[in-house]
Residue frames relative to the residue before (quaternion, step in Angstrom):
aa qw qx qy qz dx dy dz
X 1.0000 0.0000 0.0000 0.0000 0.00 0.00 0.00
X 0.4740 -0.6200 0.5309 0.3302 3.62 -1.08 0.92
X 0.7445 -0.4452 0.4322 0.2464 3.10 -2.00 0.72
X 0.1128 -0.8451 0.4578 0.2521 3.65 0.11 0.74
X 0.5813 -0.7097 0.3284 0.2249 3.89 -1.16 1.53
X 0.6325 -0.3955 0.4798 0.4617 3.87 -0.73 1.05
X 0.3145 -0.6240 0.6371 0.3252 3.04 -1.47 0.14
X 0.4173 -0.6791 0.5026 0.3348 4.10 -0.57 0.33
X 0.5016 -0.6841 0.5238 0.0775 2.93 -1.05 1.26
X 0.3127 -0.6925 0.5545 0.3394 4.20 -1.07 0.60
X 0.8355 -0.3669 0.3100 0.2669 2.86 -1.85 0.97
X 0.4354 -0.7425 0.4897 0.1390 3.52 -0.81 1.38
X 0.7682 0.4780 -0.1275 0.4064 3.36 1.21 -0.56
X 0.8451 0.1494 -0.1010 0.5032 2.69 1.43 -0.25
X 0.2704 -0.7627 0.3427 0.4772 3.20 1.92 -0.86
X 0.3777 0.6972 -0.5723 0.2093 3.78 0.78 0.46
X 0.4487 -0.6724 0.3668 0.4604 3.35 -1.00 -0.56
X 0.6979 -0.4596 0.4702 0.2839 3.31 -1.76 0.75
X 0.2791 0.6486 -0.7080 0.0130 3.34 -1.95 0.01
X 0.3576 -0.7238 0.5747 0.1339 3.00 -1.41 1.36
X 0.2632 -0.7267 0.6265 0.1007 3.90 -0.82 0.88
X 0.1563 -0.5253 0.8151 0.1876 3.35 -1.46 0.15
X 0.1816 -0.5621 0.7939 -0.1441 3.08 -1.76 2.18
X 0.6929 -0.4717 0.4976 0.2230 3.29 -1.99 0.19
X 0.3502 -0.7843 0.4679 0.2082 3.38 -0.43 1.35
X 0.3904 -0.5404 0.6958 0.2672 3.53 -1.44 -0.15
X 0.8694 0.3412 -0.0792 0.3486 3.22 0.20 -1.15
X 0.7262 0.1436 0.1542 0.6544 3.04 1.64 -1.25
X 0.5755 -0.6474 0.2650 0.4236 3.92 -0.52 1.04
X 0.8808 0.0065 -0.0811 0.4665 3.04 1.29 -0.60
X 0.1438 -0.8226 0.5347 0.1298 3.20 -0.61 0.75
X 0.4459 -0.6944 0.4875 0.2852 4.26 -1.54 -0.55
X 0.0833 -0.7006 0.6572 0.2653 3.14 -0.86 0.40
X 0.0754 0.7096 -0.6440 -0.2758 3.56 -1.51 -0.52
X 0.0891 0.8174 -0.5594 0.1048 3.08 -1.58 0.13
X 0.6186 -0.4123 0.3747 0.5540 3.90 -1.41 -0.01
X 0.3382 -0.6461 0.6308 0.2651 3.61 -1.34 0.56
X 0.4778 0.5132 -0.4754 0.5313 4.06 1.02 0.50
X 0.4277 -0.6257 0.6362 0.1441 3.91 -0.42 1.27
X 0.7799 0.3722 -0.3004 0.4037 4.02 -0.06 -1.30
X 0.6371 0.5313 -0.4130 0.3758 3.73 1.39 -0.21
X 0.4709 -0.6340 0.4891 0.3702 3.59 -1.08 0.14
X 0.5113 0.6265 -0.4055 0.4263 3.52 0.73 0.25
X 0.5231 0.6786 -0.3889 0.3386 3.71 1.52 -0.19
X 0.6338 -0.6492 0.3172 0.2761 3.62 -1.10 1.24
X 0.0294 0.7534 -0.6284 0.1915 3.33 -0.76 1.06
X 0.7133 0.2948 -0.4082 0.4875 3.86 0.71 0.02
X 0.2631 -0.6433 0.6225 0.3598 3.67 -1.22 0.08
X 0.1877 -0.6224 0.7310 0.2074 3.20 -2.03 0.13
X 0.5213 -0.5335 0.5026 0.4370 3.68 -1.53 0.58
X 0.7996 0.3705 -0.1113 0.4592 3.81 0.94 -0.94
X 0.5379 -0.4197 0.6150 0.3953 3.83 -1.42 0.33
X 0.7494 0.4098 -0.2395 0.4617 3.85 -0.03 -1.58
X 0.6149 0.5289 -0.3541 0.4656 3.70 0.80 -0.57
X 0.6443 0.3950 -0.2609 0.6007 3.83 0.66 -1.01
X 0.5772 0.5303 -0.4656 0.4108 3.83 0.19 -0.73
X 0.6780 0.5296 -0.2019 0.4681 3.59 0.46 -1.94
X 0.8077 0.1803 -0.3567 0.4336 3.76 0.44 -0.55
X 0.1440 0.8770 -0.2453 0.3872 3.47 1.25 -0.03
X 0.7936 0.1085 0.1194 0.5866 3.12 0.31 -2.21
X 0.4543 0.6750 -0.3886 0.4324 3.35 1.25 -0.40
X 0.6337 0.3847 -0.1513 0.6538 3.91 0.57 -1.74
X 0.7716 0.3789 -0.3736 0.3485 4.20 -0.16 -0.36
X 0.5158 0.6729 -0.4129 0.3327 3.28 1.29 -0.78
């Protein structure tokens, strides 16, 4: 059985809710963003991860 995923923590900045996207890699076909799903918050996605479980982990890491 796969590794079961973190659950994703709400938005430190605001408390909305989160969501992780798949965006266009540079490095790699594909890469993640995550972030607040509220555009006017500063919590909106702007880094990429090679992984889903990677973004999640820093995610909850920075909200915690």
């Amino acid at each position: 059985m796969p590794p079961k995923t973190p659950a994703l923590k709400t938005c430190p900045f605001c408390g909305g809710e989160a969501s992780v996207k798949q965006a266009p890699g540079i490095s790699s076909p594909v890469m993640f963003t995550i972030g607040c799903l509220d555009e006017s918050c500063i919590g909106f996605p702007a880094t990429k991860f090679q992984t889903r479980k990677d973004a999640i982990a820093a995610w909850n890491k920075r909200a915690s």
